[in-house]
gemmi code that builds the backbone of each chain (N, CA, C; Angstrom):
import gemmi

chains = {
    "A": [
        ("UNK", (-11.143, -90.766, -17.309), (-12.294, -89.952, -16.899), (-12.143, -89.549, -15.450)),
        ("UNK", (-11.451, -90.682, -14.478), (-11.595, -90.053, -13.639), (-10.222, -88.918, -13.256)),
        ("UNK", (-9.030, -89.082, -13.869), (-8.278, -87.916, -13.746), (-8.827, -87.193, -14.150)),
        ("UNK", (-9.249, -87.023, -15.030), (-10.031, -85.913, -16.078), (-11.201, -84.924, -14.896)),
        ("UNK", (-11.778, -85.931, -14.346), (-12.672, -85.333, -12.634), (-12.134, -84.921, -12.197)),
        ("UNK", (-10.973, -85.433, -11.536), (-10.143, -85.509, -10.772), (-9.085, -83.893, -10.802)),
        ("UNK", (-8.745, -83.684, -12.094), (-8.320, -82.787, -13.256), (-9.501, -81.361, -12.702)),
        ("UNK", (-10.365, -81.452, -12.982), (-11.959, -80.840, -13.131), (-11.944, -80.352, -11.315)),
        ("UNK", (-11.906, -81.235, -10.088), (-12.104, -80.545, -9.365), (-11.086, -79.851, -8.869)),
        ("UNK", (-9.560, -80.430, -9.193), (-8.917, -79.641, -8.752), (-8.757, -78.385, -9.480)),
        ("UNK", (-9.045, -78.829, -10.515), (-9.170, -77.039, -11.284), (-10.230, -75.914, -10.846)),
        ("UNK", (-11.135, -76.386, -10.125), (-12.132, -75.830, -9.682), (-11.458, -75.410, -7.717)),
        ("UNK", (-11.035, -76.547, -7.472), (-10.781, -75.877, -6.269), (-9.652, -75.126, -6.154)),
        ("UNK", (-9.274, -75.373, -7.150), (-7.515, -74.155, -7.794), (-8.413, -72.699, -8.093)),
        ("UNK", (-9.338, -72.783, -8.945), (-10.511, -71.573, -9.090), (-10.774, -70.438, -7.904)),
        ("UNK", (-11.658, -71.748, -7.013), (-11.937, -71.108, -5.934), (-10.422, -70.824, -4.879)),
        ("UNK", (-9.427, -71.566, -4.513), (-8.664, -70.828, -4.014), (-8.001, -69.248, -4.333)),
        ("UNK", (-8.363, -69.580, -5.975), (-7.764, -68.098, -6.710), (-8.826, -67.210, -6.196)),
        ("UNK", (-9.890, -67.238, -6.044), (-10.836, -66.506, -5.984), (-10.769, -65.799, -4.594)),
        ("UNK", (-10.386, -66.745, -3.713), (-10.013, -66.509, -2.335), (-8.760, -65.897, -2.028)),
        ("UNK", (-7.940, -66.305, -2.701), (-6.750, -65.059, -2.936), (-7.258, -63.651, -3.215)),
        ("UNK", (-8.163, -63.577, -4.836), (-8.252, -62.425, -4.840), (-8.980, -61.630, -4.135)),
        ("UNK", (-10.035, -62.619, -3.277), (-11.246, -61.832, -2.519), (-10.532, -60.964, -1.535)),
        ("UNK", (-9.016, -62.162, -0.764), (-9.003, -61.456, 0.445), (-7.543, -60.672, 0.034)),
        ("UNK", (-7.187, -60.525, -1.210), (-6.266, -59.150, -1.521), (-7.095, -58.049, -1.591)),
        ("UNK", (-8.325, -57.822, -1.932), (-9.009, -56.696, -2.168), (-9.856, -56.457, -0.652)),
        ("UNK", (-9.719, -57.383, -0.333), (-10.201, -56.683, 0.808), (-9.062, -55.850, 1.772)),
        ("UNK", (-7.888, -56.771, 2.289), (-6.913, -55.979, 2.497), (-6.588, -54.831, 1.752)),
        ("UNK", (-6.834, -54.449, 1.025), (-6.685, -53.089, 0.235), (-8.029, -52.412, 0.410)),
        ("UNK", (-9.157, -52.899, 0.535), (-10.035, -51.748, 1.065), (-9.626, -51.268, 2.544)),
        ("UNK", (-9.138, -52.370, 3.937), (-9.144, -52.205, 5.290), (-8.317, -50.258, 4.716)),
        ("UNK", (-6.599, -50.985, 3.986), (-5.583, -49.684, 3.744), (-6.794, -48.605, 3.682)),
        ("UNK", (-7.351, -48.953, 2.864), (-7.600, -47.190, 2.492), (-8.768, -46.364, 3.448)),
        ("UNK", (-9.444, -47.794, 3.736), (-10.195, -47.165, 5.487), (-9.674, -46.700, 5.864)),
        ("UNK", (-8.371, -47.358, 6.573), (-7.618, -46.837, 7.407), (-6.767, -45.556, 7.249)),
        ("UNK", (-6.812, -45.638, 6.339), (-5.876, -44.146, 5.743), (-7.337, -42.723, 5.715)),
        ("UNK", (-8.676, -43.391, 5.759), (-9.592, -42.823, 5.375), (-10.087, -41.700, 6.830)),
        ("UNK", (-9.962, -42.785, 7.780), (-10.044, -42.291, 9.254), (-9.027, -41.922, 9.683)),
        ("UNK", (-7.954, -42.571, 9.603), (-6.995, -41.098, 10.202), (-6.898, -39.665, 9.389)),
        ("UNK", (-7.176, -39.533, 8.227), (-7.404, -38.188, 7.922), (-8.823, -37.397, 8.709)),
        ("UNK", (-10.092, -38.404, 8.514), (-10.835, -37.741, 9.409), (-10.555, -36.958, 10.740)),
        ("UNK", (-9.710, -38.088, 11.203), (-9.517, -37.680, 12.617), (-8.498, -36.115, 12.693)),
        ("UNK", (-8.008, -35.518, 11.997), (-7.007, -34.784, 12.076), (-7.437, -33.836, 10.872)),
        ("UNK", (-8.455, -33.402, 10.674), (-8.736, -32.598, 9.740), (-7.940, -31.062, 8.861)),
        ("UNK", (-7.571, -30.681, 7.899), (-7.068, -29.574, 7.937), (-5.945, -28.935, 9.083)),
        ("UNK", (-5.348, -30.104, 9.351), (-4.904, -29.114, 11.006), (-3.869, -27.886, 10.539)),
        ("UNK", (-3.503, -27.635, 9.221), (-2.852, -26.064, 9.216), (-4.225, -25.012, 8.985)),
        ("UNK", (-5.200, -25.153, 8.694), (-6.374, -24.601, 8.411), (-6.829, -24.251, 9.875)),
        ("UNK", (-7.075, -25.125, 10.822), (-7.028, -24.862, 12.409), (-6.451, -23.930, 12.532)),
        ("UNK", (-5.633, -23.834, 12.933), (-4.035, -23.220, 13.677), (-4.835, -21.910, 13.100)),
        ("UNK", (-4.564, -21.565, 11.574), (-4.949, -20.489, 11.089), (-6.297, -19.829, 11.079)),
        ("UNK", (-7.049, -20.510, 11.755), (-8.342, -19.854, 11.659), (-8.204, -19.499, 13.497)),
        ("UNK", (-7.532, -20.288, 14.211), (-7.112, -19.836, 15.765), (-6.310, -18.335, 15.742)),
        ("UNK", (-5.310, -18.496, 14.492), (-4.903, -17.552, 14.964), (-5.504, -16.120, 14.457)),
        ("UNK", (-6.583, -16.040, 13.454), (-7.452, -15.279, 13.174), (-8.073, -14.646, 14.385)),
        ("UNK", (-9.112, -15.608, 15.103), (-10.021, -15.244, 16.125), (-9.261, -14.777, 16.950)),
        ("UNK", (-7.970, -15.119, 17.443), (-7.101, -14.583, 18.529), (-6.681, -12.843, 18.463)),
        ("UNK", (-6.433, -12.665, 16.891), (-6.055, -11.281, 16.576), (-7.190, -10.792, 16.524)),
        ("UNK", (-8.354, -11.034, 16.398), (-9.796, -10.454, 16.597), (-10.376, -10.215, 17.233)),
        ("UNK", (-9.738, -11.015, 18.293), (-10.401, -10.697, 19.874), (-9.414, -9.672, 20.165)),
        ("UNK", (-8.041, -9.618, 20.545), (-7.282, -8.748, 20.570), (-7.782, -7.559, 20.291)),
        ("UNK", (-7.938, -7.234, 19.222), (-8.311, -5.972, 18.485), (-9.625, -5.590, 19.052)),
        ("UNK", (-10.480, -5.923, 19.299), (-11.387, -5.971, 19.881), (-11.001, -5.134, 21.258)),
        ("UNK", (-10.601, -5.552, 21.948), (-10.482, -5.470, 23.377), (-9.355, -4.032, 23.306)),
        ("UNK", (-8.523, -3.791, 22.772), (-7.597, -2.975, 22.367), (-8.928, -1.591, 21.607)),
        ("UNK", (-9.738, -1.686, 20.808), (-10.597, -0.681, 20.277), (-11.262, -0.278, 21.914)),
        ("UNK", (-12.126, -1.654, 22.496), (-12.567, -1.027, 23.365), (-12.217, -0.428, 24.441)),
        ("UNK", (-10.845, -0.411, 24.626), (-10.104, 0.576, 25.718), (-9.778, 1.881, 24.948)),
        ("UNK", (-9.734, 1.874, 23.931), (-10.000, 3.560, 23.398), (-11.175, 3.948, 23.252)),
        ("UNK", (-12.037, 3.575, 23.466), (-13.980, 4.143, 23.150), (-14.189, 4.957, 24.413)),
        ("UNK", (-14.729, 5.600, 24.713), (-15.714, 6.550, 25.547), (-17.036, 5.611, 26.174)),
        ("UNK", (-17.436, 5.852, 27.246), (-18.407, 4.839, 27.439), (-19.621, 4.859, 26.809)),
        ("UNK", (-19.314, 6.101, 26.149), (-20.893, 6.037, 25.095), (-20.680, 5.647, 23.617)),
        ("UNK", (-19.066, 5.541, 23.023), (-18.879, 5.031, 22.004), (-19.211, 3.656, 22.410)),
        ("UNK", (-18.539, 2.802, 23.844), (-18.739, 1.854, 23.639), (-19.859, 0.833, 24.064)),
        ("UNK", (-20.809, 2.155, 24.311), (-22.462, 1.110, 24.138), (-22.680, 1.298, 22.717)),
        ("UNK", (-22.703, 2.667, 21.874), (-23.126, 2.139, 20.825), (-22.375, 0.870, 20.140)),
        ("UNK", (-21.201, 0.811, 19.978), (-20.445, -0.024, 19.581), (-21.019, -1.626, 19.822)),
        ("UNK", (-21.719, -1.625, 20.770), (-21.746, -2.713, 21.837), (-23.300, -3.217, 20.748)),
        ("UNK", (-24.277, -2.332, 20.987), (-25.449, -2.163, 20.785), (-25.465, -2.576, 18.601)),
        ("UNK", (-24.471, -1.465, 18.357), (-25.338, -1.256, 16.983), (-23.820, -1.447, 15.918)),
        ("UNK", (-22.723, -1.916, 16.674), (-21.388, -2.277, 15.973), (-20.568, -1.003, 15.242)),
        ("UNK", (-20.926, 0.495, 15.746), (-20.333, 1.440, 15.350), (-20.999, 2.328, 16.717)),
        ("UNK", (-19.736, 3.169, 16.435), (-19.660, 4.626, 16.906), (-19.458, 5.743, 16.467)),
        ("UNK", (-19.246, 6.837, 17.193), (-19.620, 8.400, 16.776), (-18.298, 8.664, 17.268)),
        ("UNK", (-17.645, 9.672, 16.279), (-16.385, 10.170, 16.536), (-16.082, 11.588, 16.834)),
        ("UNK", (-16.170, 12.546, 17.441), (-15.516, 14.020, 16.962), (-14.646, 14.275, 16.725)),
        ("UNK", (-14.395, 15.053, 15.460), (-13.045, 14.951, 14.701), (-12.757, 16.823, 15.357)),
        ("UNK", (-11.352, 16.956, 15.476), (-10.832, 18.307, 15.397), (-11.911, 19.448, 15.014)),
        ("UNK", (-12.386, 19.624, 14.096), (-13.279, 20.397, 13.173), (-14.684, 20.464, 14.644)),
        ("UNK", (-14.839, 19.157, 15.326), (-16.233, 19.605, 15.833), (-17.216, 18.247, 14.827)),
        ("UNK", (-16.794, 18.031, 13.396), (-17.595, 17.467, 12.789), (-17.900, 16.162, 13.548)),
        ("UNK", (-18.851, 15.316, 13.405), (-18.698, 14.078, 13.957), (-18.917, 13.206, 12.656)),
        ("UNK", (-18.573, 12.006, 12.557), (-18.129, 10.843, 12.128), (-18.557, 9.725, 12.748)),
        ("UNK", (-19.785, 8.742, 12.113), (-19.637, 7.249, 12.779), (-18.872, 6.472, 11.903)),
        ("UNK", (-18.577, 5.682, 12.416), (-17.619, 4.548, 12.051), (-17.886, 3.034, 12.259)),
        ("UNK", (-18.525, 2.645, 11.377), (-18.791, 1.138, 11.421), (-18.372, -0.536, 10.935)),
        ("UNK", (-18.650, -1.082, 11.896), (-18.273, -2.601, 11.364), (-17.967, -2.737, 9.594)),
        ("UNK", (-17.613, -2.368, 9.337), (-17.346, -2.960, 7.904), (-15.992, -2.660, 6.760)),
        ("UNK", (-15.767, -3.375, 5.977), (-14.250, -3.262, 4.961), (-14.145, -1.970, 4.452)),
        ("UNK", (-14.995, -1.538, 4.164), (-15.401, -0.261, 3.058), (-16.221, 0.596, 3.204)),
        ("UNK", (-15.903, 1.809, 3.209), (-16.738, 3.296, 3.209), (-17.290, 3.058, 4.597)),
        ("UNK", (-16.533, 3.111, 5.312), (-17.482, 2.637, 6.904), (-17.483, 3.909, 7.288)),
        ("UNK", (-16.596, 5.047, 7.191), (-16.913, 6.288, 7.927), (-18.308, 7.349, 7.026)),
        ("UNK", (-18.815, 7.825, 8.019), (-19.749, 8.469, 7.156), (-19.984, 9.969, 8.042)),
        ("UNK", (-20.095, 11.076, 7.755), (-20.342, 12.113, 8.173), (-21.271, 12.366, 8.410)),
        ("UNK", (-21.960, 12.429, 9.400), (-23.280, 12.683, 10.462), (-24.310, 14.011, 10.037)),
        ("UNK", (-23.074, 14.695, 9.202), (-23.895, 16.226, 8.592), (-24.322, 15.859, 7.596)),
        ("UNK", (-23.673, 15.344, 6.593), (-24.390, 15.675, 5.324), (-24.101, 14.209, 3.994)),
        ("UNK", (-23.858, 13.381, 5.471), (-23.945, 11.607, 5.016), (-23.001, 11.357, 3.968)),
        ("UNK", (-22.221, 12.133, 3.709), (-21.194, 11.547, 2.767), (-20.296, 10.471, 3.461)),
        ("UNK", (-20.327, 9.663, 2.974), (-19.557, 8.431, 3.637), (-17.734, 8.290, 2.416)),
        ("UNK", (-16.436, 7.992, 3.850), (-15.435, 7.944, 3.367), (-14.945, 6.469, 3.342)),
        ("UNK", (-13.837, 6.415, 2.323), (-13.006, 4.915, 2.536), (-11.572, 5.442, 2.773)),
        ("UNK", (-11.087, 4.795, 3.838), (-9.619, 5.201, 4.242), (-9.560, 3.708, 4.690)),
        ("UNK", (-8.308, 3.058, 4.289), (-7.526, 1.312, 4.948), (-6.260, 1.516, 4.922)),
        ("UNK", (-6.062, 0.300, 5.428), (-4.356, 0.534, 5.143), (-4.110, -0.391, 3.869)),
        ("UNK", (-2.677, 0.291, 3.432), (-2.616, 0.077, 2.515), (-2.319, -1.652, 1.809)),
        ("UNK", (-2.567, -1.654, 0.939), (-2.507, -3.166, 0.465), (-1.759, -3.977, 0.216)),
        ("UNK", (-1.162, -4.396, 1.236), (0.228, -5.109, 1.101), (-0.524, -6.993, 1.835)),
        ("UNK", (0.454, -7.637, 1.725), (-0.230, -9.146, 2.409), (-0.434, -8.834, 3.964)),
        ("UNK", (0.501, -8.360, 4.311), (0.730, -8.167, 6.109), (-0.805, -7.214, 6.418)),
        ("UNK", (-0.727, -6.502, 5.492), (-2.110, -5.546, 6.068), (-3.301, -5.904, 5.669)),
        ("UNK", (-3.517, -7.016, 4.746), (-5.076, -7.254, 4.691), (-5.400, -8.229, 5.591)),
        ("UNK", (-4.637, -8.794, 6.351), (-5.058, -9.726, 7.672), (-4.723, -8.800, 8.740)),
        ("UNK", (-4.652, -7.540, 8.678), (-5.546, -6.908, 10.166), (-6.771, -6.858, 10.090)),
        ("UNK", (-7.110, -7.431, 11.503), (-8.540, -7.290, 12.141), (-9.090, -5.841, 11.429)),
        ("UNK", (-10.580, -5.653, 11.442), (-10.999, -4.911, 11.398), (-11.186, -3.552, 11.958)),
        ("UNK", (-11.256, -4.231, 13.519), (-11.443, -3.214, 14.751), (-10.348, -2.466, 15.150)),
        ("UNK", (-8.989, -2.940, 14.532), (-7.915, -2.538, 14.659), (-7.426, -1.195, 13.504)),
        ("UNK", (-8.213, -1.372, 12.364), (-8.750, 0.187, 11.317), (-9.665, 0.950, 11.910)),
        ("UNK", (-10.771, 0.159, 12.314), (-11.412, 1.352, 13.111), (-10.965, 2.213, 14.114)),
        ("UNK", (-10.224, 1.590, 15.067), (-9.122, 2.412, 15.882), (-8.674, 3.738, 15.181)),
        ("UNK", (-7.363, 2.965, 14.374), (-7.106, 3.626, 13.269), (-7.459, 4.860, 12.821)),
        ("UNK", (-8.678, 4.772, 12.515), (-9.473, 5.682, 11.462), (-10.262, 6.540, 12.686)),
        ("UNK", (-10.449, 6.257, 14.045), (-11.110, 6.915, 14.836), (-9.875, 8.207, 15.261)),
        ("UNK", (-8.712, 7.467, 15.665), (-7.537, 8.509, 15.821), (-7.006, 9.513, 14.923)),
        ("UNK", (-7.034, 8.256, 13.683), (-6.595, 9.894, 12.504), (-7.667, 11.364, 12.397)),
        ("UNK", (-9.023, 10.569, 12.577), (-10.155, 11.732, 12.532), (-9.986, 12.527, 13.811)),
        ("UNK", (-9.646, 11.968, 15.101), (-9.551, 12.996, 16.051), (-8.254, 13.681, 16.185)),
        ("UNK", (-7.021, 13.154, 15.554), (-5.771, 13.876, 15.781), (-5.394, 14.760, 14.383)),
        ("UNK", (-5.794, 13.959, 13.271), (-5.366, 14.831, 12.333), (-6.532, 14.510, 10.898)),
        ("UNK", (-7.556, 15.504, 11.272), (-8.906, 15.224, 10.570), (-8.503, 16.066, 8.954)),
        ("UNK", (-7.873, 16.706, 8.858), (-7.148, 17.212, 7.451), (-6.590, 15.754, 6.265)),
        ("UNK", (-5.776, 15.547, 7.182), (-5.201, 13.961, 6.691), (-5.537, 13.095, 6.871)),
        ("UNK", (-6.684, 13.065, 7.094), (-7.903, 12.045, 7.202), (-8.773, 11.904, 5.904)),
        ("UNK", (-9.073, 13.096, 5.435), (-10.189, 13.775, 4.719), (-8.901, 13.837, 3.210)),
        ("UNK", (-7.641, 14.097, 3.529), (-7.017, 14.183, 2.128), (-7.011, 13.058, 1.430)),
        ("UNK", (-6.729, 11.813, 2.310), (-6.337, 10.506, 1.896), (-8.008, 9.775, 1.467)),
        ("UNK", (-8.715, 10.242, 2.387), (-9.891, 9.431, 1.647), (-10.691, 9.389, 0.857)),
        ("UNK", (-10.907, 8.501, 0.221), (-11.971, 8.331, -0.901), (-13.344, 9.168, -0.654)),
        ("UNK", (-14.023, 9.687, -1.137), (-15.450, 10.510, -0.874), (-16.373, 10.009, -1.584)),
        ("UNK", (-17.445, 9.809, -1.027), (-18.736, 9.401, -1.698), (-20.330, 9.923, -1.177)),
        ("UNK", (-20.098, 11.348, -1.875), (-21.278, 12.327, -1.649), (-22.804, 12.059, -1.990)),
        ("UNK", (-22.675, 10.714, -2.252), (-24.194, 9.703, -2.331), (-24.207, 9.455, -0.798)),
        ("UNK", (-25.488, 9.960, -0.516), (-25.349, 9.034, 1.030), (-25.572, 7.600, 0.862)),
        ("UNK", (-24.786, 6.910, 1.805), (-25.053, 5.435, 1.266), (-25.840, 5.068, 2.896)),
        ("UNK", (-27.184, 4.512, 2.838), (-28.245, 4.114, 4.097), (-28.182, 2.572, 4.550)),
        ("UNK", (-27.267, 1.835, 3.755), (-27.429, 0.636, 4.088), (-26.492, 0.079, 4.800)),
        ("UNK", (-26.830, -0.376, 5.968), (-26.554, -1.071, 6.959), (-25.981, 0.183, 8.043)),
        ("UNK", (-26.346, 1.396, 7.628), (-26.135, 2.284, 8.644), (-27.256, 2.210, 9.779)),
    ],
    "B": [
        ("UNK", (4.513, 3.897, 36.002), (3.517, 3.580, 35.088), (4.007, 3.233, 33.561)),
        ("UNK", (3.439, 2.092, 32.942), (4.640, 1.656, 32.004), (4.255, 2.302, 30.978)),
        ("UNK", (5.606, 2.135, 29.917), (5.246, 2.865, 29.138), (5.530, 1.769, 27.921)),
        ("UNK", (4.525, 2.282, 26.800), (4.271, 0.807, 25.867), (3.663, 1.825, 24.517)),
        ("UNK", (4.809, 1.299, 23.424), (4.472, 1.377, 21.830), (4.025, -0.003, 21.492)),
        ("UNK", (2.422, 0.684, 21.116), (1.581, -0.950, 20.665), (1.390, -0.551, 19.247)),
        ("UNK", (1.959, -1.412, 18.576), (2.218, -1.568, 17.095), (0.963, -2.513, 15.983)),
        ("UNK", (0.233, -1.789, 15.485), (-1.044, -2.720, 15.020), (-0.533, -3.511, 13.701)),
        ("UNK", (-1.213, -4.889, 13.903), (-0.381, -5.197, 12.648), (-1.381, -6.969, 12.712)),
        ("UNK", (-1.343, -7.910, 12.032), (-1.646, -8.810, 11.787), (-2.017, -10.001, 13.095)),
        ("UNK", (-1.228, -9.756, 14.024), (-1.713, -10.077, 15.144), (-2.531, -9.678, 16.249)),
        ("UNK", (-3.113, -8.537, 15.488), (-4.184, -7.510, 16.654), (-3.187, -6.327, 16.874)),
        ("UNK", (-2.066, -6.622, 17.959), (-1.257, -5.314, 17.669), (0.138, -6.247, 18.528)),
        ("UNK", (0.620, -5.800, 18.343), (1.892, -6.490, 18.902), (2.393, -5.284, 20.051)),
        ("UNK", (2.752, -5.563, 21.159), (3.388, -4.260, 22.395), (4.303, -4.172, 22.525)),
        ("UNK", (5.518, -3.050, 22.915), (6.644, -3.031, 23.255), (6.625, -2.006, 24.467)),
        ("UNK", (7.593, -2.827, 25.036), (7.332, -1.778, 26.384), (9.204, -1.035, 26.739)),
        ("UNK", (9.369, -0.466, 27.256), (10.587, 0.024, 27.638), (9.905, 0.808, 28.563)),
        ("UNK", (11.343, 1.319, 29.226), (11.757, 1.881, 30.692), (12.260, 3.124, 30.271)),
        ("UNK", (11.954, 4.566, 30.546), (12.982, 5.457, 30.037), (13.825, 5.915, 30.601)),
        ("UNK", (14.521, 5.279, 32.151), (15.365, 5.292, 32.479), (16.837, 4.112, 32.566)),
        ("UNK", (16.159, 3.339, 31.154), (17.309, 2.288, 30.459), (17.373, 3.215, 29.124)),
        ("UNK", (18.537, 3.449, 29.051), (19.347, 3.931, 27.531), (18.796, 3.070, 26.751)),
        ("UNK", (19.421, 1.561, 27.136), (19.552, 0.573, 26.244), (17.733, 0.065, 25.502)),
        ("UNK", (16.906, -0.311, 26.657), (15.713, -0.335, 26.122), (15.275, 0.364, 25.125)),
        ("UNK", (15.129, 1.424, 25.631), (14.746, 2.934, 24.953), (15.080, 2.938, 23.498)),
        ("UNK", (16.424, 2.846, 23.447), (16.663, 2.513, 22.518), (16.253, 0.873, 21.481)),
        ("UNK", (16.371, 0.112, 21.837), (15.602, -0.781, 21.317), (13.812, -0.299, 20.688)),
        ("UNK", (13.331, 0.121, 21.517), (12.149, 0.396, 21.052), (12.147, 1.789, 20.145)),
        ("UNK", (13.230, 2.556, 20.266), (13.521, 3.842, 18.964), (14.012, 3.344, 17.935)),
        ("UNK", (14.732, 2.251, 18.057), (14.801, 1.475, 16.506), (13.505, 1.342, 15.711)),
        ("UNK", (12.883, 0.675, 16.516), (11.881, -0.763, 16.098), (11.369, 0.539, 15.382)),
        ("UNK", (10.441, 1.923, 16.080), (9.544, 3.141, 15.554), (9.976, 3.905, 14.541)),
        ("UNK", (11.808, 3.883, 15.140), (11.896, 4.835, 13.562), (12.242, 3.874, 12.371)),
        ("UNK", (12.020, 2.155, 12.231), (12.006, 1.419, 11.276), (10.589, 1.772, 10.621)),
        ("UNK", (10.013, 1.837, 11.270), (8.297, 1.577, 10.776), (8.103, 2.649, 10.514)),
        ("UNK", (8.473, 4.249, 11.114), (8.310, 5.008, 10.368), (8.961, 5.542, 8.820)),
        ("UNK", (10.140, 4.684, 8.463), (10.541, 4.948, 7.630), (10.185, 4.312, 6.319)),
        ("UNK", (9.041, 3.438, 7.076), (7.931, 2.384, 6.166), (6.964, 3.411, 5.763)),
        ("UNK", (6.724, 4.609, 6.395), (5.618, 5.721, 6.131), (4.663, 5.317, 6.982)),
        ("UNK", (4.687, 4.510, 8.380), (3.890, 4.306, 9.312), (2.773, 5.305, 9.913)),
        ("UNK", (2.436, 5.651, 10.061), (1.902, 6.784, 11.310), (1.498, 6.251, 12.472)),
        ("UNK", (2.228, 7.356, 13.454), (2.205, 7.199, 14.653), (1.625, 8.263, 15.864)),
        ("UNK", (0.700, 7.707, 16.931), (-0.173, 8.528, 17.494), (0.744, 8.524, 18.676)),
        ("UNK", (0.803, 9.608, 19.531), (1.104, 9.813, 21.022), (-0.412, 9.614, 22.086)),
        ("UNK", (-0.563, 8.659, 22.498), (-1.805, 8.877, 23.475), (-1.772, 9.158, 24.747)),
        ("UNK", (-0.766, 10.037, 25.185), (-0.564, 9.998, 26.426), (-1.714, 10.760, 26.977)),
        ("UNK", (-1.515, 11.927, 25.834), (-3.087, 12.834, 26.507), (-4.331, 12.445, 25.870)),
        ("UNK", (-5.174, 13.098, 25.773), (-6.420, 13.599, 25.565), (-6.532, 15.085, 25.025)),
        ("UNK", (-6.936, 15.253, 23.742), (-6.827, 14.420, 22.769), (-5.641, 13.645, 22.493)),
        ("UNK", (-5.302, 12.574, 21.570), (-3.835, 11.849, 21.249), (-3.821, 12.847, 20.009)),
        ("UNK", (-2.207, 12.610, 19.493), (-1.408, 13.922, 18.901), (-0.693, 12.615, 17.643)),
        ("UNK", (-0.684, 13.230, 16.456), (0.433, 12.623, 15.423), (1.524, 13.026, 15.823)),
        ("UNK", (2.865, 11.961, 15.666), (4.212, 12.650, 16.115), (4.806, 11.852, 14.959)),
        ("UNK", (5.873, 12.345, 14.486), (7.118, 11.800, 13.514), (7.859, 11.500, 14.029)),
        ("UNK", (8.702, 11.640, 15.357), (9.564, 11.124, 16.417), (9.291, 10.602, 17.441)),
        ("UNK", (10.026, 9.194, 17.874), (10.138, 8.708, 19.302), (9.628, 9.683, 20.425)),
        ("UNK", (9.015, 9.726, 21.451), (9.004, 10.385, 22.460), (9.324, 9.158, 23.448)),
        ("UNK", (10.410, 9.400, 23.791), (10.743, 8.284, 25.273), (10.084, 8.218, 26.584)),
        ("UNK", (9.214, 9.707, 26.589), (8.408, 9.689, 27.835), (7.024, 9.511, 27.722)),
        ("UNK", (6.887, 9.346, 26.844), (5.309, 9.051, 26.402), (5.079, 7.960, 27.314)),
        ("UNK", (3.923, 7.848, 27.550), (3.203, 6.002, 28.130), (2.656, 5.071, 27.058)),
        ("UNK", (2.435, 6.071, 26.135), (1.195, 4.908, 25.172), (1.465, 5.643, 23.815)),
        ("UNK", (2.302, 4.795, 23.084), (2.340, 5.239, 21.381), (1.776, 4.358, 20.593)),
        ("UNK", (1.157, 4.321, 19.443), (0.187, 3.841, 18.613), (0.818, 3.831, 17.229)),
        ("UNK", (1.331, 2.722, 16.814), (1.613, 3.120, 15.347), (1.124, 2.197, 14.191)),
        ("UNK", (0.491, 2.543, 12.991), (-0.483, 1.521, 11.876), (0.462, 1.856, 11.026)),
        ("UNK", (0.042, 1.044, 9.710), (0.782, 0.888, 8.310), (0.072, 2.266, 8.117)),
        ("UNK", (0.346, 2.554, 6.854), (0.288, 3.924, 6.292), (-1.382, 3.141, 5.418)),
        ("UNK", (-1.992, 4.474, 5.463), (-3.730, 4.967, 5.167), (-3.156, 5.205, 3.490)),
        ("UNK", (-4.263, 4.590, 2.849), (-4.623, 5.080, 1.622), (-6.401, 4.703, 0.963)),
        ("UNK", (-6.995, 5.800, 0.631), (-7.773, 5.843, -0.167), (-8.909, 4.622, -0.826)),
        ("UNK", (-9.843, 4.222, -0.232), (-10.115, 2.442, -0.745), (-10.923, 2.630, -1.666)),
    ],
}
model = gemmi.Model(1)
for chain_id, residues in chains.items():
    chain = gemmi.Chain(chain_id)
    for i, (resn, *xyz) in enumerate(residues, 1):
        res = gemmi.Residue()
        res.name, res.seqid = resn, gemmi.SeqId(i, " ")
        for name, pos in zip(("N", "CA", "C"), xyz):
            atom = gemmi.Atom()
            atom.name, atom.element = name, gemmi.Element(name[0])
            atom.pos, atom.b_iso = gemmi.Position(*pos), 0.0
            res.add_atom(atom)
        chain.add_residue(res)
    model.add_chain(chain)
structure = gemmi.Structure()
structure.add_model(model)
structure.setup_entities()
């Protein structure tokens, strides 16, 4: 009986040592994955960074590059209301605004155009302000080939003009 | 007064500048324009007021402008 106790506690304190093994294997395996948990925190996305830096960088660029071609009255409106007024060859005028699509619109008789460049990978990550350029020069240097290439939409479109 | 083909493109615009009294420059930067124009680029002369479409290098220009080619959205 008393090995048999004897038997009994060491099986019990064989128990609890197992138990203590396994407590403190699982815990060492939670610290790992903390630790693996916070250094990702700490270093987030960093190719996602870089690339969203180098976004804002070509945006500011472009930016600053549009506004050395504006007129000082393109570039209060610009400043003010995120578009400007263009005169094209013809005399016609043209504003041209912040946006992807149909941003030019004709001041006479509101038909608004879509002209971009064309759709390749390299050209849908130009800045915006860098088409508006674009699209401000083709209308003042060659408003024919401006008007051939673009899309027409003889609905006036009022929104966000 | 320098003279600079600023090329618009994914980085805002990328610049090239040359001298037009280096052959060699000059040439470097008549490569690079008539590559891109043979992409169907278009290219502005801004030297004056108004700026002008050109199909060829002008070496004396100050300020050339060239985008990917316009289509229809």
């Amino acid at each position: 009986m008393l090995v048999a106790a004897l038997a009994g506690v060491l099986a019990v304190e064989l128990q609890e040592r197992e138990f203590a093994a396994a407590a403190l294997l699982v815990l060492w395996f939670a610290a790992v994955v903390l630790v693996i948990a916070l250094r990702r925190a700490q270093e987030p996305g960093q190719p996602d960074n870089a690339h969203r830096s180098r976004r804002l960088a070509a945006g500011a660029r472009a930016c600053h590059l549009l506004r050395e071609h504006l007129n000082e009255e393109q570039r209060e409106q610009f400043e003010r209301a995120g578009s400007f007024v263009v005169v094209a060859q013809s005399g016609r005028r043209y504003r041209i605004r912040s946006a992807n699509t149909s941003n030019v619109r004709d001041e006479t008789d509101g038909a608004s155009y879509c002209v971009q460049f064309r759709s390749d990978p390299q050209c849908l990550r130009i800045p915006l302000e860098d088409l508006m350029l674009a699209q401000k020069l083709l209308l003042e240097c060659d408003e024919p080939q401006f008007l051939r290439i673009a899309n027409k939409s003889s609905v006036p479109d009022r929104r966000g003009w | 007064m320098p003279h600079r083909l600023k090329i618009i493109d994914h980085n805002g615009h990328t610049e090239l500048g040359w001298d037009p009294e280096s052959a060699e420059a000059t040439e470097v930067v008549r490569e690079r324009f008539d590559a891109l124009m043979r992409r169907n680029f278009i290219a502005f002369d801004l030297s004056n007021s108004p700026g002008e479409v050109i199909r060829e290098f002008r070496p004396h220009s100050t300020e050339l402008l060239i985008t990917p080619k316009f289509v229809g959205g």
